[in-house]
C-alpha positions as CSV (number, residue, x, y, z in Angstrom):
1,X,-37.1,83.8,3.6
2,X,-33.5,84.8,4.8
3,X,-33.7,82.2,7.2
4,X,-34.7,79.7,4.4
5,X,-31.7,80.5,2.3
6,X,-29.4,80.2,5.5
7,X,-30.6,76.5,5.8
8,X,-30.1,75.7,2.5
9,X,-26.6,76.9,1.9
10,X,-25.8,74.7,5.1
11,X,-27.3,71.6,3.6
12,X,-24.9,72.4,0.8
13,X,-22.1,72.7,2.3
14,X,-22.4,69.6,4.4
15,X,-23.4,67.4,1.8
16,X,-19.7,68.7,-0.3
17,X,-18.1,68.5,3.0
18,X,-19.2,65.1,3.8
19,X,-18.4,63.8,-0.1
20,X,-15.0,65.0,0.3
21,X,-14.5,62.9,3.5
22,X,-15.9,60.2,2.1
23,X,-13.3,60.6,-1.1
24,X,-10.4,60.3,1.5
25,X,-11.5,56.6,3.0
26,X,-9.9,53.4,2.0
27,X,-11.7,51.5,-0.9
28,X,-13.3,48.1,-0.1
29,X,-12.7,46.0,-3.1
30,X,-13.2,42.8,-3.2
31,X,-10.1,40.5,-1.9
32,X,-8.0,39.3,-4.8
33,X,-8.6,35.5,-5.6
34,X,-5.2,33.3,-5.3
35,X,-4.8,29.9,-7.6
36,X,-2.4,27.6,-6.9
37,X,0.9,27.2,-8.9
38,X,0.0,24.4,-11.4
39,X,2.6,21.6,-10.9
40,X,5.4,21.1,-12.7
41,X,4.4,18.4,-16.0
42,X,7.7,16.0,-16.2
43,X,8.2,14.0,-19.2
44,X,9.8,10.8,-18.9
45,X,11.5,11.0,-22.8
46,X,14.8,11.3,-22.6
47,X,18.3,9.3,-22.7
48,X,19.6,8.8,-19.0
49,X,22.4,6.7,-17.7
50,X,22.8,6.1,-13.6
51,X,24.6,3.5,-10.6
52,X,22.8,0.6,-9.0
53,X,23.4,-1.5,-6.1
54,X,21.8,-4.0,-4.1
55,X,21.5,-7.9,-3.1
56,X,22.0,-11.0,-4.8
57,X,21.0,-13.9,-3.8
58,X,22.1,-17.3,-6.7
59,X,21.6,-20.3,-6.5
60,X,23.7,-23.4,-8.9
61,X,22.4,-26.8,-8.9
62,X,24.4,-29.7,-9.9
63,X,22.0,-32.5,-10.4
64,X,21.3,-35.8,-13.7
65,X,24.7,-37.6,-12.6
66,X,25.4,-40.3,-15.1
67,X,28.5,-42.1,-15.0
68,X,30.7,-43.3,-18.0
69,X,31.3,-46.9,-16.2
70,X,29.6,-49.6,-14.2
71,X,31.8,-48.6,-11.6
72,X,30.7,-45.0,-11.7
73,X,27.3,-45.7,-11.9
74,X,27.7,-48.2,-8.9
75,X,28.9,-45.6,-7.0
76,X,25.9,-43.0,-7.4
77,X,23.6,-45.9,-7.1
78,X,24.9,-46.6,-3.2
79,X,25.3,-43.1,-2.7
80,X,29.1,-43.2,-2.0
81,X,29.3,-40.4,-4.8
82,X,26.3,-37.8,-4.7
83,X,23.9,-37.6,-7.6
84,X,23.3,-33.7,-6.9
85,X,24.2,-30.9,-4.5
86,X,22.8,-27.4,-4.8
87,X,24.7,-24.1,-3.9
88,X,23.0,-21.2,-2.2
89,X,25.1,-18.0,-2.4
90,X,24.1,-14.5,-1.4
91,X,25.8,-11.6,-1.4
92,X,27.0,-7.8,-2.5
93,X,26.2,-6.5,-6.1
94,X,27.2,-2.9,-7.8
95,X,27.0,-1.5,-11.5
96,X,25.5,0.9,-13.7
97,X,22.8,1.4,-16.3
98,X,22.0,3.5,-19.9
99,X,18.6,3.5,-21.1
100,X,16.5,5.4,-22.8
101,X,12.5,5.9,-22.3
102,X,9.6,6.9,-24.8
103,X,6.8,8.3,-22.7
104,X,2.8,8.0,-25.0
105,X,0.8,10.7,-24.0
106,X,1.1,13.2,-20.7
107,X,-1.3,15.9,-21.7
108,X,-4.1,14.2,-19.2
109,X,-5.0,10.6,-19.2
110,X,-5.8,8.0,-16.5
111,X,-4.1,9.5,-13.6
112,X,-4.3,13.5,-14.2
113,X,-1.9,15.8,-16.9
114,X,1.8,13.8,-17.4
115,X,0.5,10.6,-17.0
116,X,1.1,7.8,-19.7
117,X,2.5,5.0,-21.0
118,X,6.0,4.6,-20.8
119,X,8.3,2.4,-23.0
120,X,12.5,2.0,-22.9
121,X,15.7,-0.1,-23.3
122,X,17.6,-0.8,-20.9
123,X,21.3,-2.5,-20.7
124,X,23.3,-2.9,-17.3
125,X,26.6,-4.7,-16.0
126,X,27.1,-5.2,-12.1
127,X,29.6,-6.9,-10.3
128,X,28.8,-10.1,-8.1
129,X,30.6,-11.7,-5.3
130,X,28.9,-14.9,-5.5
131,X,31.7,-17.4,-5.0
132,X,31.5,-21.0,-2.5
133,X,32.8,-24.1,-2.4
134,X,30.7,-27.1,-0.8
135,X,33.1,-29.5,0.3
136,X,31.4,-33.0,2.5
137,X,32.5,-36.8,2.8
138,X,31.1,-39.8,3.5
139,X,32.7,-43.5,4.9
140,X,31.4,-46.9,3.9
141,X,32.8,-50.1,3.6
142,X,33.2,-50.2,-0.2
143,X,36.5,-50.4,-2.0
144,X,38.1,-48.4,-4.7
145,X,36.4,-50.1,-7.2
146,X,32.8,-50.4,-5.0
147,X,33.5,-53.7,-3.8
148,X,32.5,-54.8,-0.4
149,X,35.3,-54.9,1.8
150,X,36.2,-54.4,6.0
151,X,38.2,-51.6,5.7
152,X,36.0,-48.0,6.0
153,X,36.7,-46.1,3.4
154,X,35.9,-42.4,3.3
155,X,35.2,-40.3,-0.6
156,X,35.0,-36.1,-0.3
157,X,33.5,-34.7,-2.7
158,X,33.8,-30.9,-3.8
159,X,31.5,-28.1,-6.1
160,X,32.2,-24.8,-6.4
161,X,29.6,-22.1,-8.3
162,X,31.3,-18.7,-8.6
163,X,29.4,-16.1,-10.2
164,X,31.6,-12.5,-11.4
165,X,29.5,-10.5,-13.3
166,X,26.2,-10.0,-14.4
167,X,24.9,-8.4,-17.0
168,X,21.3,-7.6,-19.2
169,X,19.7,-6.1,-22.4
170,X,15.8,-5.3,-21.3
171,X,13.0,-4.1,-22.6
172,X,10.7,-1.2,-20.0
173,X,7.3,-0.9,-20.3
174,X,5.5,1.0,-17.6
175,X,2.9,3.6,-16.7
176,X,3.6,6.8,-15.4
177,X,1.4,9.3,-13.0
178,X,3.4,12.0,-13.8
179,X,6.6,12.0,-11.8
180,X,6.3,8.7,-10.3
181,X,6.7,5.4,-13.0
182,X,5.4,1.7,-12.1
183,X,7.2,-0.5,-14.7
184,X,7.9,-4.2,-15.4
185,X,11.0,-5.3,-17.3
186,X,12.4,-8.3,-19.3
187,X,14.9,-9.3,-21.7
188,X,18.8,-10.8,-22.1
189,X,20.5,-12.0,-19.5
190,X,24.5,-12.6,-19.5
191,X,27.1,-13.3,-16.6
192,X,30.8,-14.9,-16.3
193,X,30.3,-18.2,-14.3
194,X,32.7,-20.9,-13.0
195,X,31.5,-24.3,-11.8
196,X,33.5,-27.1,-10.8
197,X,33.0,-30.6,-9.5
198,X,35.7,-32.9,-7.9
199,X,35.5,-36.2,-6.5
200,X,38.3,-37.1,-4.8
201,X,39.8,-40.8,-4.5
202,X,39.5,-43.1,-1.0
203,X,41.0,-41.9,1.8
204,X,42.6,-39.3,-0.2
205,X,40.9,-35.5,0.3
206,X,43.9,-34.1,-1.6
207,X,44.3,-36.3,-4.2
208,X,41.6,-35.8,-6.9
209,X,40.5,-38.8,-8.9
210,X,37.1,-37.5,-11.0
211,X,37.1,-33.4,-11.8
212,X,36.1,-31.4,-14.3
213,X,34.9,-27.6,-14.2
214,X,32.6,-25.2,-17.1
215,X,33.3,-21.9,-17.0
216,X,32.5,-18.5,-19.6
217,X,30.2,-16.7,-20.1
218,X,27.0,-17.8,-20.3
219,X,23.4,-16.4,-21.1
220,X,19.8,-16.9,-20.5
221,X,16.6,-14.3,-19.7
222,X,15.9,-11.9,-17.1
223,X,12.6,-10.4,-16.0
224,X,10.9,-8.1,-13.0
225,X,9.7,-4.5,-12.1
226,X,10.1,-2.0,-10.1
227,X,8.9,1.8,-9.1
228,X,11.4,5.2,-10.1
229,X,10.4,8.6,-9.2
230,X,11.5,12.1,-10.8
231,X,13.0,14.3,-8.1
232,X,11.2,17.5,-7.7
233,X,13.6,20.5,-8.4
234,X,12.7,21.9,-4.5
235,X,13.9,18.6,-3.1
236,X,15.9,17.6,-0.3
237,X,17.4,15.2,-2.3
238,X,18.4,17.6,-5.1
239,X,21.7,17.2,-3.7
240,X,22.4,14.5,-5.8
241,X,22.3,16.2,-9.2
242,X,25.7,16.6,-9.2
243,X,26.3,16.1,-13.2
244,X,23.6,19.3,-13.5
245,X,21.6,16.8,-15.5
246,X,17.7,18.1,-16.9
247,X,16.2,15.8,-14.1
248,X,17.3,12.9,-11.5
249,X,15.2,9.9,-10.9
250,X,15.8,7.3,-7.9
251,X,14.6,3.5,-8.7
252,X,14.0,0.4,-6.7
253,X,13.6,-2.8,-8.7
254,X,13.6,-6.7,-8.6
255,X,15.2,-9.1,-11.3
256,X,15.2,-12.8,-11.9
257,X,17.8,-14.0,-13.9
258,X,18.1,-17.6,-15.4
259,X,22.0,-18.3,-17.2
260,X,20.9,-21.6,-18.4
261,X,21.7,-24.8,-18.0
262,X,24.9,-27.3,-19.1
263,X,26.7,-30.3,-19.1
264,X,29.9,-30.6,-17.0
265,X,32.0,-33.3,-17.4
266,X,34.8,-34.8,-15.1
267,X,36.5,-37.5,-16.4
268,X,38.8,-39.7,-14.1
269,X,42.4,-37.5,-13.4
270,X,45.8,-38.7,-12.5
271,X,46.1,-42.2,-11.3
272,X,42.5,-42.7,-11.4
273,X,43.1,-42.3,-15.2
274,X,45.8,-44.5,-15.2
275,X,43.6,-46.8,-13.8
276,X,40.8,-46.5,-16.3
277,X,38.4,-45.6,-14.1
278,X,36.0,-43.5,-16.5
279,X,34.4,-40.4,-15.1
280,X,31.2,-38.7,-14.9
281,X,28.4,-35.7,-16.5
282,X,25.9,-33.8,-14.6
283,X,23.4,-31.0,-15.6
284,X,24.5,-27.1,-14.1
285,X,22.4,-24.7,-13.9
286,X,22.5,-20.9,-12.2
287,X,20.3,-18.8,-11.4
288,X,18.7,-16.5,-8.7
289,X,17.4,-13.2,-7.5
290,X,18.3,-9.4,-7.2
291,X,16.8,-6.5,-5.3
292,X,18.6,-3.4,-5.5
293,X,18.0,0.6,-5.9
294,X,19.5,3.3,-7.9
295,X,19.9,7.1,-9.3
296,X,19.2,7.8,-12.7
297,X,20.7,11.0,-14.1
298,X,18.2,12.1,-17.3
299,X,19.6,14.1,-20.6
């Protein structure tokens, strides 16, 4: 019986001991479950104005060259004078842009949460340095007046496109996937031009007889599209919000512009005039092409 009681007072004190023990060990909860951050929703509304700068590439054709007199029209007819001429130009263009954009949606369309439709305006200036002059002669054996004769006679002849400024007034319409924007683009086009044409007289590549130039500012339509992305607040580039602006965007875009067309004149000058010797019209038209990129700072 004694030894009976001995046993069980041992079971009980290893069974407390052994509770105790275990009280002391590490718990083995489950590992905690980690989500990732959501990511940043950006909104495209919002004012912004930025720079740009790129490539231009224009092109002004003179062509429809109609004289006033037989004599004029004799001369385009055997080619002595040229009936049109086309100037390429390509070159350097900088400016800047305000806008402001509308963005539909962004709570999780086509293309995940902050995707949408995007709508804006648009208005820009940028400087050009399109300006050439095509100067190139010919010799024939026609006289002054187009008259066969044995004497060669050589005519230069000289146009000059020079294109200042350009600038537009365009509607944006576009879809956005959150921070990144596909858009096309399409509106008013306006630019300072100067075109001239001179004919100058036989044998005499300084003295003008025919010239006459159009110059202004002149308008037409512009249209294109391009891809702008929102810089992530974490990004390399956020160097570049200097201004401290609520988001920067970067842009690369194509336009086509189209100023129009005209009718230059150049009437007979100096002793071609004295001589009565009429003059000449033609049709002038520029266009041509931009590709450029630039930073947007948004408000």
């Amino acid at each position: 019986m004694r030894v009976a009681g001995l046993l069980l007072s041992t079971a009980v004190v290893a069974l407390t001991a052994t509770t105790a023990f275990a009280a002391d060990l590490p718990s083995r909860a489950a590992p905690p479950v980690y989500a990732p951050a959501p990511l940043p929703v950006f909104t495209w509304t919002g004012a912004y104005l930025g720079i740009n700068a790129g490539y231009v590439d224009g092109t002004t054709r003179f062509d429809r060259t109609t004289g006033v007199l037989a004599n004029n029209n004799a001369s385009l007819n055997t080619g002595i004078r040229p009936t049109r001429h086309t100037i390429g130009d390509d070159g350097f263009t900088a400016g800047g842009q305000i806008g402001y954009n509308y963005q539909l949606g962004g709570l999780g369309g086509f293309g995940g949460v902050g995707s949408g439709i995007v709508v804006g305006v648009e208005a820009d200036a940028a400087y050009t340095d399109l300006d050439r002059t095509d100067t190139f002669s010919n010799t024939s054996n026609f006289g002054a007046l187009v008259t066969p004769g044995a004497a060669a006679t050589t005519r230069v002849n000289q146009y000059r496109s020079e294109l200042d400024f350009l600038g537009t007034v365009r509607g944006r319409v576009g879809y956005a996937f959150n921070q990144f924007l596909i858009f096309g683009t399409g509106g008013f086009a306006y630019g300072d031009v100067n075109r001239r044409t001179t004919y100058y007289g036989p044998n005499a590549d300084t003295t003008p007889f025919f010239q006459g130039s159009n110059n202004g500012i002149k308008t037409g339509y512009v249209y294109g599209g391009g891809i702008e992305y929102a810089l992530t607040a974490n990004s390399f580039l956020s160097f570049l919000n200097v201004f401290h602006s609520s988001a920067v965007t970067i842009k690369a875009e194509y336009l086509r512009y189209d100023l129009g067309s005209d009718t230059l004149t150049f009437p007979a000058v100096g002793a071609a005039a004295a001589l009565g010797l009429g003059g000449y019209s033609e049709r002038v038209r520029t266009e041509g092409d931009i590709a450029r990129a630039g930073i947007n700072y948004k408000f």
